[in-house]
Backbone of each chain as ProteinMPNN parsed JSONL, in Angstrom:
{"seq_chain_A": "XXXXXXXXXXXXXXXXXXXXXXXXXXXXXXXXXXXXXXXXXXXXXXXXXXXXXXXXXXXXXXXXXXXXXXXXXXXXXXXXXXXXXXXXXXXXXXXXXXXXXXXXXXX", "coords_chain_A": {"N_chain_A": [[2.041, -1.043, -26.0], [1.949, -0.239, -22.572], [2.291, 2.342, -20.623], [1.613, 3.391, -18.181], [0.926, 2.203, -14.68], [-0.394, 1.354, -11.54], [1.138, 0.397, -8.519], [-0.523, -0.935, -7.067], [-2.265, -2.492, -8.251], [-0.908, -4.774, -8.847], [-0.393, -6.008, -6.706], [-0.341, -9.527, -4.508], [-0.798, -12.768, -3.554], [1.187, -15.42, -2.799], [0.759, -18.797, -1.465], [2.92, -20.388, -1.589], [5.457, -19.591, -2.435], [6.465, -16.608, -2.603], [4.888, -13.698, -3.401], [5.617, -12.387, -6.5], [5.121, -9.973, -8.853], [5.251, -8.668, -12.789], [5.898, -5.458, -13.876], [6.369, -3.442, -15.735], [8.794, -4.136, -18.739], [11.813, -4.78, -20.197], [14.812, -4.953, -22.316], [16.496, -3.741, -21.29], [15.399, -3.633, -18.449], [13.73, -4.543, -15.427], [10.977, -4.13, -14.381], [8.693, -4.344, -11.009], [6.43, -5.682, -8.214], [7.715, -7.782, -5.24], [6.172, -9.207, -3.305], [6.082, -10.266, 0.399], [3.926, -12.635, 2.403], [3.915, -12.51, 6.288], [6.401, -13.927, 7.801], [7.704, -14.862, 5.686], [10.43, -16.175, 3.201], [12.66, -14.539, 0.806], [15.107, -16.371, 0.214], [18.755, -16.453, 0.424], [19.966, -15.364, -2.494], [21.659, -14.673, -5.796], [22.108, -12.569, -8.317], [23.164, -13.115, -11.363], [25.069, -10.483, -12.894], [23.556, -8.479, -12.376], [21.884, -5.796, -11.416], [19.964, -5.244, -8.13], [16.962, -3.17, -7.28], [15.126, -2.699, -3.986], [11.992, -1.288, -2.972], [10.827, -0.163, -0.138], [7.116, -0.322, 0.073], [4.683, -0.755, 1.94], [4.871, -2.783, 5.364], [6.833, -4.435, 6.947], [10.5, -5.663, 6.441], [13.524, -7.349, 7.019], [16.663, -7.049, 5.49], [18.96, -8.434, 3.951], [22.386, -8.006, 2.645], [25.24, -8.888, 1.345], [26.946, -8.958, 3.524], [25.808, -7.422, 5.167], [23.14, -6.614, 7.385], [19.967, -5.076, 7.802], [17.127, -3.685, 8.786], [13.989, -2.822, 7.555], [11.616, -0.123, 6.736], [8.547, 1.142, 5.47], [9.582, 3.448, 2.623], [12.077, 3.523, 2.614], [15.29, 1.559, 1.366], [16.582, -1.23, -0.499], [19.708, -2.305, -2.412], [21.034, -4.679, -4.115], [24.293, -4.999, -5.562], [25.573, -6.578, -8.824], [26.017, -9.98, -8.449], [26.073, -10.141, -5.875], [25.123, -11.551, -2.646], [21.959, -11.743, -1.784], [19.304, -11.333, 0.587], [15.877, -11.644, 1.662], [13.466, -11.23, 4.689], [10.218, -11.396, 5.552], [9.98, -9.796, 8.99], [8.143, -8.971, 9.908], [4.092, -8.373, 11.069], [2.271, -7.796, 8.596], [1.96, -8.114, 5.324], [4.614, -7.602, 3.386], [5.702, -5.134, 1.166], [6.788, -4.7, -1.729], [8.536, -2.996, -4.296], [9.957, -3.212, -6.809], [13.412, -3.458, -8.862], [15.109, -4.716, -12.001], [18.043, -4.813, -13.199], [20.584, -5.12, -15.982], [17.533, -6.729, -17.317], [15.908, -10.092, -16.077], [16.797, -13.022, -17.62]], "CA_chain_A": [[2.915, -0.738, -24.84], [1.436, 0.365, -21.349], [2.981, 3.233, -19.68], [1.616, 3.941, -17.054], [0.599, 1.512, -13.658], [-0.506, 1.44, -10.014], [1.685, -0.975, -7.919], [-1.742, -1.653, -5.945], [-2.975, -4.034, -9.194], [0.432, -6.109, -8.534], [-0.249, -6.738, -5.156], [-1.047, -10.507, -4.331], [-0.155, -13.36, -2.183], [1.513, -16.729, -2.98], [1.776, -19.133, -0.057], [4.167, -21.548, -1.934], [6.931, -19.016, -1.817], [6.213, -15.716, -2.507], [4.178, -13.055, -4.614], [5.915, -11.579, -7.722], [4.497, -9.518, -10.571], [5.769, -7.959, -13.421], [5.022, -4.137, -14.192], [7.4, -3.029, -16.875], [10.177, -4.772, -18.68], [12.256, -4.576, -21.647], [16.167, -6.033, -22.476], [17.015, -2.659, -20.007], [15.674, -3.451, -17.034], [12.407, -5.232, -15.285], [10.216, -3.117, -13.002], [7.409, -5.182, -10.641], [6.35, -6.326, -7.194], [7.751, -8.533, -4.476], [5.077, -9.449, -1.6], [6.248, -11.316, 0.857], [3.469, -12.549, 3.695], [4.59, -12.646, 7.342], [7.091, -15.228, 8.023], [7.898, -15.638, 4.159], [11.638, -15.324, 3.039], [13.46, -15.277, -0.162], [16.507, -17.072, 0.676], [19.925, -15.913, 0.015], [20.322, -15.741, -3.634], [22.228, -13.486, -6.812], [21.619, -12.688, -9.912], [24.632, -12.481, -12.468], [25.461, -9.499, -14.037], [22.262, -7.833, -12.595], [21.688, -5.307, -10.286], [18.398, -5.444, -8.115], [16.449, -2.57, -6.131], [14.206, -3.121, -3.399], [11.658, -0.171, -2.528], [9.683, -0.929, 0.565], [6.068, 0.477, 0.31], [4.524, -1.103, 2.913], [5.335, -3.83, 5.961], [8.593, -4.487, 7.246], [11.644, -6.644, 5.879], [15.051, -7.528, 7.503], [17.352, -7.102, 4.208], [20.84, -8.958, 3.774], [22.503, -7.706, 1.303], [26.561, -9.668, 1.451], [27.11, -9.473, 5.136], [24.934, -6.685, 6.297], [21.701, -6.886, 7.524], [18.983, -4.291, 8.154], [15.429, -3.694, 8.803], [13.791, -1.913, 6.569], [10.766, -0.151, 6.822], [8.391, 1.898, 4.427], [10.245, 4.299, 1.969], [13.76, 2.316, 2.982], [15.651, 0.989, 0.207], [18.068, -1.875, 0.069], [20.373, -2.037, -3.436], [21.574, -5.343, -3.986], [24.718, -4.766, -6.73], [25.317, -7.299, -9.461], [26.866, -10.966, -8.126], [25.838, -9.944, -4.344], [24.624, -12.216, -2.24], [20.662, -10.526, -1.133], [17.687, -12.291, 1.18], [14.931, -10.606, 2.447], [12.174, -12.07, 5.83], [9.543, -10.683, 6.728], [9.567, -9.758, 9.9], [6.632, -7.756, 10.621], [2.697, -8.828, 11.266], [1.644, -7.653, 8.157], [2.299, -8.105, 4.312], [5.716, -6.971, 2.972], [5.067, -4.604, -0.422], [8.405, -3.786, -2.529], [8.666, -1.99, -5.466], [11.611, -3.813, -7.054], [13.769, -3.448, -10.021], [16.728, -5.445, -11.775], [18.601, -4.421, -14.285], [19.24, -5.544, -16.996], [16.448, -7.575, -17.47], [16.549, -11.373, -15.576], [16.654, -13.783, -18.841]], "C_chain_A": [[2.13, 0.074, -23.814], [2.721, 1.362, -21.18], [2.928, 3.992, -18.273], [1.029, 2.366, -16.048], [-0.044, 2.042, -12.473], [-0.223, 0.422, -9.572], [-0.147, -1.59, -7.212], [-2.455, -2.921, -6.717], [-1.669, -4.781, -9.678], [0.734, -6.416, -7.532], [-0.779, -8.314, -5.046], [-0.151, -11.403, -3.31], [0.015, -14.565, -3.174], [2.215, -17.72, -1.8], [3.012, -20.294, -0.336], [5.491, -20.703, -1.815], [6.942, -17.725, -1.755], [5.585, -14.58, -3.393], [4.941, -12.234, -5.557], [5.341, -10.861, -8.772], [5.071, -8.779, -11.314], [5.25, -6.79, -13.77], [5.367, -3.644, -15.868], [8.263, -4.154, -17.109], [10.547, -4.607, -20.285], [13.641, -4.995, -21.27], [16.696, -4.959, -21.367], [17.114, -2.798, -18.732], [14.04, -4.196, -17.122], [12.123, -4.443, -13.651], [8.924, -4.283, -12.434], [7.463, -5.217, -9.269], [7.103, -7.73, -6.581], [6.595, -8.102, -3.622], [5.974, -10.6, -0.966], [5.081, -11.428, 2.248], [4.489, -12.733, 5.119], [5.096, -14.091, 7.797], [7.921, -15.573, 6.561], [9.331, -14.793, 4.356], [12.028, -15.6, 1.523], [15.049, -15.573, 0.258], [17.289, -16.36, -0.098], [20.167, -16.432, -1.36], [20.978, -14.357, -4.347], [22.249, -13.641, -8.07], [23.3, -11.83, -10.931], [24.528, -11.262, -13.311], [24.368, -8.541, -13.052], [22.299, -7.251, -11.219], [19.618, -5.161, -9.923], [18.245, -4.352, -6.987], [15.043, -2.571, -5.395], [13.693, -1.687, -2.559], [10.643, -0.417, -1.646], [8.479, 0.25, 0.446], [5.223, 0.14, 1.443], [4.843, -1.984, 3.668], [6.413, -3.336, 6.347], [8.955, -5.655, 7.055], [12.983, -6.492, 6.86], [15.4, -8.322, 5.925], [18.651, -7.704, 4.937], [21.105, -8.673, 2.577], [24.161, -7.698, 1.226], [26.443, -9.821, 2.61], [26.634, -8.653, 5.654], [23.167, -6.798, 6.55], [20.974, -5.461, 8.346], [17.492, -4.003, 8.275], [15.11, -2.548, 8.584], [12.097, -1.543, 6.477], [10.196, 1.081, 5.817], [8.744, 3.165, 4.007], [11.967, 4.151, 2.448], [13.785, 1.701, 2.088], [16.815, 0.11, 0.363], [18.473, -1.961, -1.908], [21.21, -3.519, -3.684], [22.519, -5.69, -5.324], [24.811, -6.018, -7.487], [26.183, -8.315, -8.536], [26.559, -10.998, -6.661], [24.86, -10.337, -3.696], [23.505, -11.525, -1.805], [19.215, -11.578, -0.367], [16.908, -11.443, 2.117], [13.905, -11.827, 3.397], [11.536, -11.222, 6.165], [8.994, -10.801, 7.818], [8.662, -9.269, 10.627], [5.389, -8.849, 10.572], [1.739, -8.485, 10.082], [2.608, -7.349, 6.358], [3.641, -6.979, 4.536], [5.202, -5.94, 1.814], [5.805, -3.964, -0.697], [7.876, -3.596, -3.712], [10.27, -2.522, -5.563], [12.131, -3.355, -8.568], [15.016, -4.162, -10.567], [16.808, -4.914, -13.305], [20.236, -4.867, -14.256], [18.164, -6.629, -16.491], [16.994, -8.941, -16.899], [15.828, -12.485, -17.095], [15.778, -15.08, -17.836]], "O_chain_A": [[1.634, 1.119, -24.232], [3.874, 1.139, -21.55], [3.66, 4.726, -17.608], [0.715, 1.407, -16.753], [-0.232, 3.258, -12.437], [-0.873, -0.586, -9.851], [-0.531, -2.75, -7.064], [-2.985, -3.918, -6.227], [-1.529, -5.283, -10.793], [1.781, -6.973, -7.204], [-1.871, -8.408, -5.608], [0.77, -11.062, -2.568], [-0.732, -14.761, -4.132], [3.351, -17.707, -1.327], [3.757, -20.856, 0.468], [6.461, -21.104, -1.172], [7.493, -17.358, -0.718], [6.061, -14.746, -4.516], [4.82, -11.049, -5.244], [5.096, -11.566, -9.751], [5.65, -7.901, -10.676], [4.051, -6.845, -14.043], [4.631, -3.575, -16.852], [8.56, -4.988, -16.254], [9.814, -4.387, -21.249], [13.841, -5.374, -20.116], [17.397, -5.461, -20.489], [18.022, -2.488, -17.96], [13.343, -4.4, -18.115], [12.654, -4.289, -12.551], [8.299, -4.969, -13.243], [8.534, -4.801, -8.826], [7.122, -8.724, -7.306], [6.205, -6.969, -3.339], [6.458, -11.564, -1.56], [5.164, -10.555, 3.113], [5.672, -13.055, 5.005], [4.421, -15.084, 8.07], [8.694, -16.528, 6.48], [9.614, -13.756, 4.956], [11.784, -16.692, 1.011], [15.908, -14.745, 0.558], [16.902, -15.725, -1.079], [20.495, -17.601, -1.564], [20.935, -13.248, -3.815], [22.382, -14.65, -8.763], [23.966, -10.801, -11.045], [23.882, -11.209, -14.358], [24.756, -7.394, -13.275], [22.599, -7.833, -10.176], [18.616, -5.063, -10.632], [18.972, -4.344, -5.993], [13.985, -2.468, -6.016], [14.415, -1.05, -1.792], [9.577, -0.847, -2.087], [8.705, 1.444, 0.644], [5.032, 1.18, 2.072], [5.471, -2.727, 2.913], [6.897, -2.212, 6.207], [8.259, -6.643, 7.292], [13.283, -5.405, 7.353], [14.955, -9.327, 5.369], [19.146, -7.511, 6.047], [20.414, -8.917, 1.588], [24.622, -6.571, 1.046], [25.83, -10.821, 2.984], [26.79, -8.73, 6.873], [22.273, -7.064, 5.746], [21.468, -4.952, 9.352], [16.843, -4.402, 7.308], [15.556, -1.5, 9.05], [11.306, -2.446, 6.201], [10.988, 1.905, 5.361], [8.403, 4.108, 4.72], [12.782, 5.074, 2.456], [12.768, 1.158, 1.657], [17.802, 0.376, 1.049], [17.554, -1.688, -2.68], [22.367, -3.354, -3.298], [22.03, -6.426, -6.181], [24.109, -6.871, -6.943], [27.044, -7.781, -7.837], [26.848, -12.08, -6.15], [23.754, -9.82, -3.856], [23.852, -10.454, -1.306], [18.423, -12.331, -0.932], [17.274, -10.755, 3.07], [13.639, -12.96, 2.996], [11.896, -10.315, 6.915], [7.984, -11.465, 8.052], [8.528, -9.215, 11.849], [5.567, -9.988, 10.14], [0.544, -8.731, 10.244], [3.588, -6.617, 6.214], [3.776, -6.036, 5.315], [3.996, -6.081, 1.608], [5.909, -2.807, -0.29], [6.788, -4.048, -4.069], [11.271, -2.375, -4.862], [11.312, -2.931, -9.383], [15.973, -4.284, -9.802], [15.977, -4.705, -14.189], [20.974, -4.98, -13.278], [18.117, -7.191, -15.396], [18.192, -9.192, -17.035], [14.643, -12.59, -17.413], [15.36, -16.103, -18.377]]}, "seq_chain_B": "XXXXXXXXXXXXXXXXXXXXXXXXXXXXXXXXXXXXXXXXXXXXXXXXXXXXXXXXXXXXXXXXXXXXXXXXXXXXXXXXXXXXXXXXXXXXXXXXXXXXXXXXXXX", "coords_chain_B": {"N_chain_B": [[30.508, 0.966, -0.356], [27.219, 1.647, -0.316], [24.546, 0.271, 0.762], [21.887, 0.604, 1.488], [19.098, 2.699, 2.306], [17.401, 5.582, 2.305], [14.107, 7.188, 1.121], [13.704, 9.307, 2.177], [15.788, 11.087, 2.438], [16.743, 12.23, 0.606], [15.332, 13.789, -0.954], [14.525, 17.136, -1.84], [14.782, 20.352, -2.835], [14.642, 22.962, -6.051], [14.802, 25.632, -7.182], [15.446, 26.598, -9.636], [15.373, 24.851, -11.614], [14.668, 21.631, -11.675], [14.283, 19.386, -8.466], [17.013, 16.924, -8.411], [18.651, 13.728, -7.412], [20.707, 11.399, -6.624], [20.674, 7.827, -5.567], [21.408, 5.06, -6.05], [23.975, 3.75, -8.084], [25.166, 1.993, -10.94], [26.714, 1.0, -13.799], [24.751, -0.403, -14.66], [22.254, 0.547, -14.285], [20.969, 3.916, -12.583], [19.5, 4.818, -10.01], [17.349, 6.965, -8.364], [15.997, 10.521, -6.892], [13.603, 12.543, -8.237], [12.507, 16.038, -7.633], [9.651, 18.081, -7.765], [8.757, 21.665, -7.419], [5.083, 23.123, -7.097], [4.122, 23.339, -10.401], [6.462, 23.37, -11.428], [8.257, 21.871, -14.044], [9.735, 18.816, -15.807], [10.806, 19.444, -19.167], [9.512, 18.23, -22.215], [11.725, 15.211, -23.205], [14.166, 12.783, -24.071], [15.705, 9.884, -22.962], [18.666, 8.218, -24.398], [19.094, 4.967, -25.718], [17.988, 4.49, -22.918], [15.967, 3.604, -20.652], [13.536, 5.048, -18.225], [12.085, 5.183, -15.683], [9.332, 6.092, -13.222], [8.436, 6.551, -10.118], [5.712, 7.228, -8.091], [5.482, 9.217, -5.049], [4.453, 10.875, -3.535], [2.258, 14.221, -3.995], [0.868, 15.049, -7.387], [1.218, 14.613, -11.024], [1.314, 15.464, -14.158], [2.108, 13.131, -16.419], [3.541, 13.187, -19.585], [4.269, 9.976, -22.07], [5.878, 9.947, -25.398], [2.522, 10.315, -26.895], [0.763, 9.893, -25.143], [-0.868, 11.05, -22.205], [-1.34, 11.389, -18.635], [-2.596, 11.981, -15.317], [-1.307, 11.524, -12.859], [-0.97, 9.597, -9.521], [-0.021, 9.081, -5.948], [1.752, 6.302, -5.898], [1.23, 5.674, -8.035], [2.597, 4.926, -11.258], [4.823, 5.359, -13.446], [6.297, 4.747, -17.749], [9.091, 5.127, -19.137], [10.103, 4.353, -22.331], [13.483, 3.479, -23.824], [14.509, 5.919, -26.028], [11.817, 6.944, -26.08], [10.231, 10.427, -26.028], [9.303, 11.856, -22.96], [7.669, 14.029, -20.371], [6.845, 15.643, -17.546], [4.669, 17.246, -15.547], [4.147, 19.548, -12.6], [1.238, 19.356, -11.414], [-0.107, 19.884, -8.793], [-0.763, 21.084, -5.983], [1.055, 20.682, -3.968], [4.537, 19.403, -3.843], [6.133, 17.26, -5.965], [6.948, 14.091, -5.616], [9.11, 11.647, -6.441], [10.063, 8.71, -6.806], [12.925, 8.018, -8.833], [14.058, 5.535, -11.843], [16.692, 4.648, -13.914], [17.513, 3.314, -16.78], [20.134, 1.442, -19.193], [22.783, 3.021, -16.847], [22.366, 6.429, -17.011], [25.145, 8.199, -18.81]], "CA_chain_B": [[28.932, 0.516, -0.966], [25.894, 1.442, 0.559], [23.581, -0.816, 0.051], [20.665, 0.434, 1.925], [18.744, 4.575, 2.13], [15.504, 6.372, 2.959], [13.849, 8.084, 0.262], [13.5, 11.086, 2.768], [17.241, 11.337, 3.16], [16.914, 12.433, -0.696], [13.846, 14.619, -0.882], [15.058, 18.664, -1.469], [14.343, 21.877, -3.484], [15.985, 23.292, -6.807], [14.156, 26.649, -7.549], [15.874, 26.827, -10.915], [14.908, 23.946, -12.538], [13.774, 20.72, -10.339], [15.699, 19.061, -7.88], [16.778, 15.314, -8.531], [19.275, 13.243, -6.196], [21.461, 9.862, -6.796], [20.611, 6.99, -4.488], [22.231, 3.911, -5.994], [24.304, 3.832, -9.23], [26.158, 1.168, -11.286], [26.252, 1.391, -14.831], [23.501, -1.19, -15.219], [20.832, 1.149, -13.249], [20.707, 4.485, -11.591], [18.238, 4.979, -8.977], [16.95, 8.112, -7.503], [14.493, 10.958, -6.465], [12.693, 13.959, -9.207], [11.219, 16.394, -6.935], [9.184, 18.721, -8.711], [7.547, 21.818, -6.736], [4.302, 23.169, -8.144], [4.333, 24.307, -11.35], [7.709, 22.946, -12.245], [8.13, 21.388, -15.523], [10.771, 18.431, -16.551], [9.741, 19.866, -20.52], [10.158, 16.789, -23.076], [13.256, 14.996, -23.478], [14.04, 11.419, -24.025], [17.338, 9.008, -23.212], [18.96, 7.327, -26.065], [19.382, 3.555, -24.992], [17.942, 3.884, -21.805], [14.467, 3.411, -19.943], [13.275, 5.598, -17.711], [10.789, 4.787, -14.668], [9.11, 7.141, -12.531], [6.889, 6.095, -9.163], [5.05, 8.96, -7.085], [5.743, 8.785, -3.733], [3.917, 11.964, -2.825], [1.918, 14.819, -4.672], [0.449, 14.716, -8.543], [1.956, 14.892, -12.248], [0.536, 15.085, -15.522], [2.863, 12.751, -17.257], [3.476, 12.361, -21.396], [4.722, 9.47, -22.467], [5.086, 9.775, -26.441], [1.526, 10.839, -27.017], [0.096, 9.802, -24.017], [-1.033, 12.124, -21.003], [-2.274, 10.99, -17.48], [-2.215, 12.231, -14.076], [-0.557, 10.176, -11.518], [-1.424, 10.062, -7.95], [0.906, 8.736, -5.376], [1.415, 4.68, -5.882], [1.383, 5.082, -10.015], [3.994, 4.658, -12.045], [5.547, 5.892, -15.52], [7.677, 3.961, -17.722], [9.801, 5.881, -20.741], [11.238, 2.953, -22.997], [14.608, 3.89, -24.471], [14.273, 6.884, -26.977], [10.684, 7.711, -25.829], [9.519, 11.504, -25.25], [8.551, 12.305, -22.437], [7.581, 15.296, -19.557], [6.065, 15.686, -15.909], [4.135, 18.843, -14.968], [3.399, 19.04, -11.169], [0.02, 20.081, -11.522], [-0.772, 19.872, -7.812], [-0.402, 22.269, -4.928], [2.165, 20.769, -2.759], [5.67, 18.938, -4.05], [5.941, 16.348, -6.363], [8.431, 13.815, -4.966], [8.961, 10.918, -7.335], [11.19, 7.804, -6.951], [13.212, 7.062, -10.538], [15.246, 4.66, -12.224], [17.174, 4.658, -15.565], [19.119, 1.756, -16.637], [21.656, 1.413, -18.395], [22.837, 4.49, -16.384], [23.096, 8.027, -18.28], [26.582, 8.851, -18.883]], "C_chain_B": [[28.234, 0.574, 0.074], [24.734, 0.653, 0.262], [22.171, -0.251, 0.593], [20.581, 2.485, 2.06], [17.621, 4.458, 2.405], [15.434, 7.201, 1.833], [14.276, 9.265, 0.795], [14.703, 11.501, 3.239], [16.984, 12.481, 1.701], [16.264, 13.276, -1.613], [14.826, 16.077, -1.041], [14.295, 19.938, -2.689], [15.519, 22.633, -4.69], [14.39, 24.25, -7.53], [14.286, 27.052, -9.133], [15.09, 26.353, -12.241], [14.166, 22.811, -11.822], [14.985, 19.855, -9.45], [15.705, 17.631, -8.447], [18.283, 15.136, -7.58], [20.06, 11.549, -6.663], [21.073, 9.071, -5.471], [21.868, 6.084, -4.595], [22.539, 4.531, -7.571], [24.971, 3.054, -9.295], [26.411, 1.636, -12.641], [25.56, 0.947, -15.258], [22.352, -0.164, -15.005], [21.603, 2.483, -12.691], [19.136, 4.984, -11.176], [18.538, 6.418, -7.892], [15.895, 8.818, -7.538], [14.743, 12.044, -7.645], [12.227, 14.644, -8.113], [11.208, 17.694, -7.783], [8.109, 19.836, -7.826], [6.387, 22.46, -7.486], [4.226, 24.048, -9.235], [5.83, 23.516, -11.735], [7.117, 22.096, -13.442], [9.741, 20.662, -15.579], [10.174, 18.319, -18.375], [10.326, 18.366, -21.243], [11.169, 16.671, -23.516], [13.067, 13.883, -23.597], [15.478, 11.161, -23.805], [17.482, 8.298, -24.072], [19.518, 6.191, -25.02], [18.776, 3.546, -23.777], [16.351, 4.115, -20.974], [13.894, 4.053, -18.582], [12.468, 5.281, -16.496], [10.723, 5.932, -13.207], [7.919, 6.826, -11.232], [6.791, 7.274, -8.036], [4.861, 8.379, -6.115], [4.246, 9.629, -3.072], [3.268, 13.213, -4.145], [1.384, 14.233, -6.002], [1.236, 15.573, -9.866], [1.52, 15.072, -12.939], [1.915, 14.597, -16.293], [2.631, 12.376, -18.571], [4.203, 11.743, -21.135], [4.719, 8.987, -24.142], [4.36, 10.598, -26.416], [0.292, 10.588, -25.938], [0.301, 10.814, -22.965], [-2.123, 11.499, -20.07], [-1.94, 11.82, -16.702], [-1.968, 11.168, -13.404], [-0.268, 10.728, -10.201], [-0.049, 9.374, -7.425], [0.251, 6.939, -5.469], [1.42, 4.561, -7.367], [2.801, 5.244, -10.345], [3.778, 5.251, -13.908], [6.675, 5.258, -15.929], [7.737, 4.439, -19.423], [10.51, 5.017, -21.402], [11.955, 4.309, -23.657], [13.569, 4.872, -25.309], [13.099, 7.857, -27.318], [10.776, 9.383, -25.289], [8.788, 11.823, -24.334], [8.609, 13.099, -21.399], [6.647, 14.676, -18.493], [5.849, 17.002, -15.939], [3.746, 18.607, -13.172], [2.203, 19.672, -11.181], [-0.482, 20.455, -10.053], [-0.632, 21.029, -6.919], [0.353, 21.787, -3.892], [3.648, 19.879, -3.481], [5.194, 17.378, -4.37], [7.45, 15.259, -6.213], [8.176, 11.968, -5.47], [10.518, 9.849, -6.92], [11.848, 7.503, -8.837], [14.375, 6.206, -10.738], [15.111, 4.738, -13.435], [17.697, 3.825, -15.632], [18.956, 1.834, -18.381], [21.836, 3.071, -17.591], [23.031, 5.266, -17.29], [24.337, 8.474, -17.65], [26.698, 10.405, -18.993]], "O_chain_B": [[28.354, -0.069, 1.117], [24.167, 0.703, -0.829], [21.21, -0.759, 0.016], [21.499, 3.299, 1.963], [16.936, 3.477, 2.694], [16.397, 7.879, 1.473], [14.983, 10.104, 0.237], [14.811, 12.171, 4.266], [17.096, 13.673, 1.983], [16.563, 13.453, -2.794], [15.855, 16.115, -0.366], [13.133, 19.952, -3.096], [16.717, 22.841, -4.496], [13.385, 23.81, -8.088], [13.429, 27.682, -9.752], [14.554, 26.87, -13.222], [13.046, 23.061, -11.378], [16.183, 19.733, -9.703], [14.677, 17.125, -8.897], [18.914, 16.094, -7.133], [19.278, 10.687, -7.064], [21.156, 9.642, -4.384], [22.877, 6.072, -3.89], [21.86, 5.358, -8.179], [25.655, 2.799, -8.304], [26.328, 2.861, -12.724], [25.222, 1.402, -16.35], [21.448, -0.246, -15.837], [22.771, 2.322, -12.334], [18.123, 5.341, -11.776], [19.418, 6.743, -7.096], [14.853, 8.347, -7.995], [15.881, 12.383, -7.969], [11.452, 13.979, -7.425], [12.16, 18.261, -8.321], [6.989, 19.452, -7.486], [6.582, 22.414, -8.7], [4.25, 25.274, -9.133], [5.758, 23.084, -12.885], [5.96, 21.766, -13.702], [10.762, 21.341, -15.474], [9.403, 17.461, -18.805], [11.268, 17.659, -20.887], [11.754, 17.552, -24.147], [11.925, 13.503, -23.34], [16.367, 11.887, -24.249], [16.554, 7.687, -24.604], [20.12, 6.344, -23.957], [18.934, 2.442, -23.256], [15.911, 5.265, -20.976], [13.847, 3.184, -17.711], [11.754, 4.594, -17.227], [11.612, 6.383, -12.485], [6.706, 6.879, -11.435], [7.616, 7.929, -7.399], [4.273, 7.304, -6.002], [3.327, 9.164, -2.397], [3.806, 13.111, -5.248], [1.34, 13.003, -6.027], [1.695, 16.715, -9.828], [0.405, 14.776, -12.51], [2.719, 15.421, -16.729], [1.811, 11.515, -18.888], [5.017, 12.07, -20.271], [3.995, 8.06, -24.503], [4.756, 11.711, -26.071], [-0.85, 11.045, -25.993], [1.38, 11.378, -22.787], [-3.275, 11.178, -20.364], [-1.026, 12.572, -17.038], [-2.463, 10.044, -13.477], [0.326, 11.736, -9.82], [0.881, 9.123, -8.192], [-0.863, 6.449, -5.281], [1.593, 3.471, -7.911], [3.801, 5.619, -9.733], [3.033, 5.397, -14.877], [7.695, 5.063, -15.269], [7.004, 4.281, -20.4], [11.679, 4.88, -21.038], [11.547, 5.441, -23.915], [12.342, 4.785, -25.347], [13.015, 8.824, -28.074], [11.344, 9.61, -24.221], [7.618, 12.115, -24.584], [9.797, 13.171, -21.085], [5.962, 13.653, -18.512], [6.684, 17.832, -16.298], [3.169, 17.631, -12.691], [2.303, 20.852, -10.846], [-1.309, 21.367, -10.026], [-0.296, 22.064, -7.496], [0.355, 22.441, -2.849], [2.653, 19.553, -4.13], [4.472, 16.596, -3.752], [8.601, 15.523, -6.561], [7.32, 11.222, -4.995], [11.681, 10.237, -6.802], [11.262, 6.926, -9.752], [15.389, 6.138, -10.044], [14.078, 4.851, -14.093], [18.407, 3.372, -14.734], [17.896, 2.203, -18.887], [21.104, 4.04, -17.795], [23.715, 5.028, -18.286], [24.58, 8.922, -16.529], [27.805, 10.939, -19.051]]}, "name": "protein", "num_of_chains": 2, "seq": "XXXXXXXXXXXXXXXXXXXXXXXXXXXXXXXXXXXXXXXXXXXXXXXXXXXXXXXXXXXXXXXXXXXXXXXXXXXXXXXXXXXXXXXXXXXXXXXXXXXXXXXXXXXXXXXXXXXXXXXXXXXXXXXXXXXXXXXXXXXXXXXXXXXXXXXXXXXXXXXXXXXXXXXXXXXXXXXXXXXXXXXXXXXXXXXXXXXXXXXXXXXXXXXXXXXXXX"}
């Protein structure tokens, strides 16, 4: 078992849809990276049962999270509770870099 | 429901003991800030059922986990599985100001 990290070696890029990595995880909860490059979105989606938090470290995002929308910039947090609709774009010129978490764990 | 925050809304001072702060809470997850100024001590403790995670925004720690001991700069991470022991020292000279999440929440 690891315990300790640095988000900076779960940074990467994927131009098919977007960069994910896992840091932590257990049946509790799953700690890791979103990247999104500029222009990239994850479309409006929700995860059952599961709550997800999004910690921006660097870039900027415009969050939806049911019917509100905000732009969110580093050390801005969006909370998207369980069943609730959530899509993030980035709108900025330069990599997105969240610090995410969902809990519990996504099966 | 708020769905969205600024770390630095959440940031403060607890001379006693250390400060900490609620962001988001369900009972799957709560999410919030540790701040620790120097010299504080959260001494060893562990949650029963629930997983701990700790990412440094700002300042340095010496975190156990178990039998492990690192320092952690700003950008690392700590992760306490269920029932694990473990402590933060702020070893540094200016405020240790720590994002965390527990899930399931502590009752």
């Amino acid at each position: 078992m690891d315990y300790f990290s640095n988000y900076r070696d779960h940074v990467g890029v994927n131009m098919e849809r977007w960069f994910k990595s896992t840091i932590f995880v257990s049946p509790n909860m799953l700690v890791g990276m979103d990247c999104l490059e500029p222009g990239q979105v994850q479309p409006p989606h929700r995860h059952a049962g599961r709550d997800k938090l999004y910690f921006v470290i660097s870039g900027s995002g415009e969050f939806t999270i049911g019917t509100e929308t905000r732009r969110l910039d580093p050390g801005e947090l969006a909370w998207a509770p369980a069943d609730t609709t959530h899509a993030v774009v980035n709108v900025g010129d330069e990599r997105l870099t969240m610090l995410i978490a969902m809990a519990p764990e996504p099966k």
